[in-house]
C-alpha positions as CSV (number, residue, x, y, z in Angstrom):
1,X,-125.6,-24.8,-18.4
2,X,-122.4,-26.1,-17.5
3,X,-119.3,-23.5,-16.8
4,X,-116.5,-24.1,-19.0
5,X,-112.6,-24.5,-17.8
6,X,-110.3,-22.8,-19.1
7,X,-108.6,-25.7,-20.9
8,X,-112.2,-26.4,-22.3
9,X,-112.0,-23.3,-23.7
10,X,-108.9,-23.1,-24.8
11,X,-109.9,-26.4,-26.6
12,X,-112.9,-25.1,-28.1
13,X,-110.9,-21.9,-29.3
14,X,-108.0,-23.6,-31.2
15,X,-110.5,-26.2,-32.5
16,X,-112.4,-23.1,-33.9
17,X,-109.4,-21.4,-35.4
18,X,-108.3,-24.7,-36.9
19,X,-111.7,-25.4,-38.7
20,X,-111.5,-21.2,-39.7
21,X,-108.3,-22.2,-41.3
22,X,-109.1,-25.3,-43.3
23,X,-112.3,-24.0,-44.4
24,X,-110.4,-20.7,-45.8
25,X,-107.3,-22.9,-47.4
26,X,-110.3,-25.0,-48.9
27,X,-111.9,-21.9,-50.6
28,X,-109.0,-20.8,-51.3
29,X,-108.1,-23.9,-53.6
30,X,-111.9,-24.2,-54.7
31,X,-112.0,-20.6,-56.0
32,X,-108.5,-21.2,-57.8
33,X,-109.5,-23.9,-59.6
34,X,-112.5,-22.5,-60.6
35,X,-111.0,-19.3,-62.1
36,X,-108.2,-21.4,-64.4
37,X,-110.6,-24.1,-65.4
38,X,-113.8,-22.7,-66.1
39,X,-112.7,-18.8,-66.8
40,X,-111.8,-17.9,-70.2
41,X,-108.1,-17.3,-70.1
42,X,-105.7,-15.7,-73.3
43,X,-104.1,-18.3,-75.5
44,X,-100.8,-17.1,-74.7
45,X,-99.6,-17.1,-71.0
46,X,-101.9,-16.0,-68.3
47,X,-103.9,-12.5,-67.9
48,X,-102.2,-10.1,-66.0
49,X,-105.3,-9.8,-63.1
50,X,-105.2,-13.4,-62.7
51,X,-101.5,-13.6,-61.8
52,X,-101.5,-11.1,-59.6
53,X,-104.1,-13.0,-58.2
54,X,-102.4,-16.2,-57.9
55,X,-99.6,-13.8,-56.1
56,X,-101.5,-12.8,-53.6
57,X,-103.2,-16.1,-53.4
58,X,-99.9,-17.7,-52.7
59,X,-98.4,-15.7,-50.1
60,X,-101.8,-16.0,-48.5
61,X,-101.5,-19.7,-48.5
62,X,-98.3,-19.6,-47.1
63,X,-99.4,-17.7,-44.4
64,X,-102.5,-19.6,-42.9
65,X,-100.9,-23.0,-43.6
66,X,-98.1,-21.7,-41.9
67,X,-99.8,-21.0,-38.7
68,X,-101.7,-24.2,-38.9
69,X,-99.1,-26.1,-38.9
70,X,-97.7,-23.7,-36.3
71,X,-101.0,-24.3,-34.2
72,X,-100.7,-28.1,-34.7
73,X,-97.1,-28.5,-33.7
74,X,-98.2,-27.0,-30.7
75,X,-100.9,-29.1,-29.6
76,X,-98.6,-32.1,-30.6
77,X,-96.3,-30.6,-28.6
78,X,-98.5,-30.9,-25.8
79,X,-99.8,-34.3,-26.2
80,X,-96.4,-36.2,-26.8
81,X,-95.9,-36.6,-23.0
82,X,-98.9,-38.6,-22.6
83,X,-97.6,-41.2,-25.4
84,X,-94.3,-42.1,-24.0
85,X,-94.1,-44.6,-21.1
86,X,-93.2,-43.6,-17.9
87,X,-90.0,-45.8,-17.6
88,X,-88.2,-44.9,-20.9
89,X,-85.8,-42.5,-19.4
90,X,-82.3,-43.1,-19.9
91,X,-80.0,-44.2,-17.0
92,X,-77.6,-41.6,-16.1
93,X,-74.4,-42.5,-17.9
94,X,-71.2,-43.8,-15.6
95,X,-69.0,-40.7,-14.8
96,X,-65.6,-41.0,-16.6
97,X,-62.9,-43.5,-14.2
98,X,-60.0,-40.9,-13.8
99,X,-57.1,-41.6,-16.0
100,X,-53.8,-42.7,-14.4
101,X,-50.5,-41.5,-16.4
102,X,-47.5,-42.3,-15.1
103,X,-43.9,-41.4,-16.9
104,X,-40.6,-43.1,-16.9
105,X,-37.5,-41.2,-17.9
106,X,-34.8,-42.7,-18.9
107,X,-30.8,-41.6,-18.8
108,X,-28.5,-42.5,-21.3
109,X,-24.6,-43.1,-20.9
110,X,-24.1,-44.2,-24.5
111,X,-21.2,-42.8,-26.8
112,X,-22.2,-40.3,-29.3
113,X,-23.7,-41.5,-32.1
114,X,-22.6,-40.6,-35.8
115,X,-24.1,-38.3,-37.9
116,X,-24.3,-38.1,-41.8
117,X,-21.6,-39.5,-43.4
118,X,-20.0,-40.6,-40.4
119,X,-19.4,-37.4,-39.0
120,X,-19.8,-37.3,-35.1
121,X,-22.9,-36.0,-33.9
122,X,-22.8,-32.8,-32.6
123,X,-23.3,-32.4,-29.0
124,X,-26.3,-31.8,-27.3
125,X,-27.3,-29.4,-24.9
126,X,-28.4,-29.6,-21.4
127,X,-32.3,-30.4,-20.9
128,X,-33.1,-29.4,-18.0
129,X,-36.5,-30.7,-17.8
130,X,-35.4,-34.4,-18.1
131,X,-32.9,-34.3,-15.0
C-alpha cells in the first residue's frame, strides 16, 4: 500500500468531516420532521419537551452549518488561485505628476473706495504678508 502525503491526508480528513457534517445536519432535519409530523402533538401550541427540543436543535444547527461553511470557505479559499489567469493583474497605476502652483500678487494704487451710504471706507491696515 501506497503512503499517503500529507495534503492526501489532509484531503481525506476534511472530506471526512464534511460528509460527518452533512450526514448529522441530514438527521438532524429527518428526525425533526418526523417528530412534528408523525408524533402526536397538543391542539394548542407545541408541548413543552418538544420546544425545548427544537431549541437545542437550533443552536445545534447553527453550529455545524456554521463550521461547514467555515470548512468550505476555506478550501474555496484555497482553490481560487488556480481559477484566475495568470495575466489578470492590474498595471501599477501612474504615480501622481507633481502639481505646479504659482501666485501673482497684485498692488493696488486706487483711491479709497466708498462705503455704505457713501461714507469713505475706512482705512486698512498694513498686510504684511502681501508686500
Amino acid at each position: 500500500m501506497n503512503r499517503l502525503t500529507e495534503e492526501q491526508l489532509n484531503a481525506y480528513l476534511k472530506f471526512a468531516i464534511g460528509i460527518t457534517f452533512c450526514a448529522i445536519l441530514g438527521m438532524m432535519a429527518t428526525l425533526s420532521m418526523y417528530s412534528v409530523v408523525f408524533v402526536t402533538q397538543p391542539m394548542s401550541g407545541m408541548a413543552p419537551a418538544d420546544k425545548q427540543f427544537f431549541l437545542l436543535l437550533s443552536d445545534m444547527s447553527k453550529y455545524i452549518l456554521g463550521a461547514l461553511a467555515t470548512l468550505i470557505a476555506v478550501k474555496g479559499k484555497e482553490a481560487l488561485p488556480q481559477f484566475v489567469p495568470p495575466n489578470l493583474s492590474k498595471p501599477e497605476p501612474e504615480p501622481p505628476k507633481p502639481v505646479v502652483t504659482t501666485t501673482v500678487t497684485t498692488v493696488r494704487t486706487e483711491e479709497p473706495t466708498t462705503g455704505f451710504n457713501g461714507k469713505p471706507a475706512p482705512v486698512q491696515p498694513p498686510h504684511p504678508e502681501i508686500n
